[in-house]
C-alpha positions as CSV (number, residue, x, y, z in Angstrom):
1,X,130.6,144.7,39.2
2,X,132.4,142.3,41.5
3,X,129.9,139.7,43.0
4,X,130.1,138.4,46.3
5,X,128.3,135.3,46.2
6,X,127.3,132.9,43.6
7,X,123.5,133.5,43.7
8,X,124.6,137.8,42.7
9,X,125.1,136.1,38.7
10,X,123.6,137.9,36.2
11,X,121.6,135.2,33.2
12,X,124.7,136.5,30.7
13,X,127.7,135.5,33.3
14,X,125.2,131.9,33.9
15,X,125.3,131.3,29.9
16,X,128.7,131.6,29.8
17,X,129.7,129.2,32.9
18,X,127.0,127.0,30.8
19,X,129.2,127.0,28.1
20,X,132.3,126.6,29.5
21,X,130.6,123.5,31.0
22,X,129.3,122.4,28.1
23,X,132.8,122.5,26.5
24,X,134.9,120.7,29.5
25,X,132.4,118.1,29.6
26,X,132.3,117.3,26.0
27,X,136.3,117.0,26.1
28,X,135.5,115.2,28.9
29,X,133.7,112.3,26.9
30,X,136.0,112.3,24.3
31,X,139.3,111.6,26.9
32,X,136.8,109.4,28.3
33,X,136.3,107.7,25.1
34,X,139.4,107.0,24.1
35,X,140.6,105.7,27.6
36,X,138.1,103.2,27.7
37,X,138.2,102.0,23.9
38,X,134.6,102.7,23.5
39,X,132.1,105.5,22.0
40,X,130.8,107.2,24.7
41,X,129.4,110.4,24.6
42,X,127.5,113.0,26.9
43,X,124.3,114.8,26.9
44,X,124.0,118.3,27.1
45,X,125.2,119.2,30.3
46,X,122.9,120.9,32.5
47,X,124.9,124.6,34.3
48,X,123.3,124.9,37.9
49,X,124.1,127.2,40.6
50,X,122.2,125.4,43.9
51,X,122.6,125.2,47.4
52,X,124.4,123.1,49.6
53,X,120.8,120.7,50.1
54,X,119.9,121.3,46.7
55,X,123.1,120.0,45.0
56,X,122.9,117.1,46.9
57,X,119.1,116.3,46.1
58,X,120.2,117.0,42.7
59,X,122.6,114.4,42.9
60,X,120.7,111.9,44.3
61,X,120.4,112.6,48.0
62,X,122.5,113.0,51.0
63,X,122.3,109.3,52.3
64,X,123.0,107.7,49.0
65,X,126.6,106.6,48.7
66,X,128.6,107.2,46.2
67,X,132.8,107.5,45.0
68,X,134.0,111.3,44.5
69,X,137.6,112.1,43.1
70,X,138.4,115.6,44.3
71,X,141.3,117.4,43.3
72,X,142.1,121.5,44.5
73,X,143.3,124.0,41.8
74,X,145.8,126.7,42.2
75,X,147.5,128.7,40.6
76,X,145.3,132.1,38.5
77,X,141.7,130.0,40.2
78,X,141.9,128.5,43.9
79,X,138.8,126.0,44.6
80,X,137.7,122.5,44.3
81,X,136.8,120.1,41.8
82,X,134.8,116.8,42.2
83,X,134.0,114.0,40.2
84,X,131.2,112.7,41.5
85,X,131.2,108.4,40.1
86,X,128.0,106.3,41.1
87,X,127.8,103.1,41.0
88,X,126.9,102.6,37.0
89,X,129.6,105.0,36.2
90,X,131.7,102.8,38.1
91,X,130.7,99.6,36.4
92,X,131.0,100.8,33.1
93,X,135.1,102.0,34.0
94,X,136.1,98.9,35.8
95,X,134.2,96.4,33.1
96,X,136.3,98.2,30.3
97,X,139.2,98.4,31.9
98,X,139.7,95.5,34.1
99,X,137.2,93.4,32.7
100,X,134.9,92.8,36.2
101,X,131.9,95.1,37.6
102,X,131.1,95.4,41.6
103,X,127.8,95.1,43.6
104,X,128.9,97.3,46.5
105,X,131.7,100.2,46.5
106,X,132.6,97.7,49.4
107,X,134.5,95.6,46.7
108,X,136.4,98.3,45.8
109,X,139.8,96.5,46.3
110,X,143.3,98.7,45.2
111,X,143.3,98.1,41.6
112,X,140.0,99.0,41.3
113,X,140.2,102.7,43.1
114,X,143.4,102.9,41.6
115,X,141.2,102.8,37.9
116,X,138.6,105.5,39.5
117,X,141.0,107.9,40.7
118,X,143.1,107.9,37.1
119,X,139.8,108.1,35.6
120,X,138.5,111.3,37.6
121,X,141.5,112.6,37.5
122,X,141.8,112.5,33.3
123,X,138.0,113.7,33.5
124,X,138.8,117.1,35.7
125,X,141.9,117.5,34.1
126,X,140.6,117.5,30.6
127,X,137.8,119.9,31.8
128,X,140.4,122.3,33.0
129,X,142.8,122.2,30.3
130,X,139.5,123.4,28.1
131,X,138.8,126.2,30.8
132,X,142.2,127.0,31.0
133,X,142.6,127.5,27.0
134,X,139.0,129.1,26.8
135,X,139.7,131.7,29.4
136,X,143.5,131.8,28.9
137,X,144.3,131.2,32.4
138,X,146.8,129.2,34.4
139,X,145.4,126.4,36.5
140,X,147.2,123.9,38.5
141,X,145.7,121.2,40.1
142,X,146.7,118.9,42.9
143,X,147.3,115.2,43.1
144,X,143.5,113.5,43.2
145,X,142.0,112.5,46.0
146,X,139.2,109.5,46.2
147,X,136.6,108.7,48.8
148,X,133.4,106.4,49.1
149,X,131.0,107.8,51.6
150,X,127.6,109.7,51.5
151,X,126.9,112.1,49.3
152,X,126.1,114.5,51.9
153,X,129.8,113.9,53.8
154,X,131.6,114.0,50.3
155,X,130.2,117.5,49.6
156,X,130.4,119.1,52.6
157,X,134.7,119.3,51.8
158,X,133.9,122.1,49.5
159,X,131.1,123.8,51.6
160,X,133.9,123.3,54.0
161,X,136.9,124.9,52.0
162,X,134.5,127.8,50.9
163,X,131.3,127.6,52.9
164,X,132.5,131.3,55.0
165,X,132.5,133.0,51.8
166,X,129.3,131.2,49.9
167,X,126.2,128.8,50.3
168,X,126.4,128.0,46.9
169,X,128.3,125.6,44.4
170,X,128.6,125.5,40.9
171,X,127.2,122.2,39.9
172,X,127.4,120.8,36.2
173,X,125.7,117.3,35.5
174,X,125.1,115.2,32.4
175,X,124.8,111.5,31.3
176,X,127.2,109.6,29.4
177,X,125.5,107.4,26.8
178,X,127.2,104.3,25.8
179,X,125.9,101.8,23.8
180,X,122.4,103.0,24.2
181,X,122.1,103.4,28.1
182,X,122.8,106.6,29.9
183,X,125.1,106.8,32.9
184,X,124.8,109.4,34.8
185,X,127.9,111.7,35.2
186,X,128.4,114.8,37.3
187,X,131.2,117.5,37.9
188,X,131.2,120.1,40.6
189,X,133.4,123.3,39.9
190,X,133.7,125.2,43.0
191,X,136.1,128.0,42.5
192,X,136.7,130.8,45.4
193,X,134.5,134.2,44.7
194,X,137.9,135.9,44.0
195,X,138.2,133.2,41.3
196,X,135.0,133.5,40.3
197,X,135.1,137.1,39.5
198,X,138.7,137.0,37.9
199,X,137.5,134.0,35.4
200,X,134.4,136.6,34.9
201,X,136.2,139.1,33.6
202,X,138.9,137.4,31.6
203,X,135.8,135.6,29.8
204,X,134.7,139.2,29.1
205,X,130.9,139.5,31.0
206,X,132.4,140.9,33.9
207,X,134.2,144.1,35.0
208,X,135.0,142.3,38.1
């Protein structure tokens, strides 16, 4: 049955996205990993389908500020993608790979976005390329984009692209753990309801 909206999935069609989650975010690490020249790993990621408010609760409120790389797919799935990097994310990619850490994303200067974005963009892409091979389709993705603003601005661009057709988002979060401490880490997978349904059934729990 073809859904039409993301609160309409069934607990089988939720395990599945859970996995598929589970998988891109564990490539994730690994990229991750060997980017940054140290052993970093991620918790089991938590699969959430919330609400506009709720995501952004979830992510630690609408007024707290934060870095998101967002990059649109095309190709066999349309939507969005966001890497969602707060502040000890942050620390942790710039002190490993330029060797300094920030107080305020207001010392961002160019070299150090530049890091963020090639980071995010590594992180989504890897999570994709697993999709991609799990599900056997085609996805292209678009040059990264990178912001610094409220969480609550940052995801509105989604509920924006796709809001018309759904008051939900897919939301997948985790922490990284490296050397001991956990970071937190999360990816938002918003693909359109036509995407949705056509990853569905190539997975094989939909007849969408």
């Amino acid at each position: 049955m073809t859904i039409k909206s993301y609160d309409e999935l069934t607990s089988l069609e939720i395990d599945t996205l859970r996995e598929i989650g589970s998988i891109g975010t564990g490539n994730a690490a690994t990229a991750l990993s060997q980017i940054l020249k140290r052993e970093i790993r991620i918790t089991q990621p938590e699969v959430r389908i919330m609400g506009y408010n709720e995501a952004i609760e979830w992510i630690g409120g609408p007024e707290h500020v934060t870095a998101g790389v967002l990059v649109k797919m095309g190709g066999q799935l349309n939507g969005i993608m966001l890497s969602v990097q707060q502040l000890e994310f942050v620390n942790l990619v710039l002190s490993s790979m330029l060797g300094c850490e920030i107080d305020s994303y207001e010392n961002l200067g160019e070299l150090e976005r530049s890091a963020l974005v090639e980071i995010g963009n590594i992180m989504i892409s890897t999570f994709i390329n697993a999709l991609s091979g799990l599900a056997g389709v085609d996805v292209q993705l678009t040059v990264p984009a990178f912001a610094v603003d409220m969480q609550g601005a940052i995801l509105a661009v989604p509920m924006a692209e796709y809001g018309g057709m759904s008051d939900y988002l897919m939301t997948i979060g985790g922490n990284f753990v490296f050397e001991g401490k956990q970071v937190p880490c999360h990816l938002l997978l918003s693909p359109d309801l036509r995407s949705l349904n056509f990853l569905l059934a190539k997975l094989g729990v939909s007849n969408g």
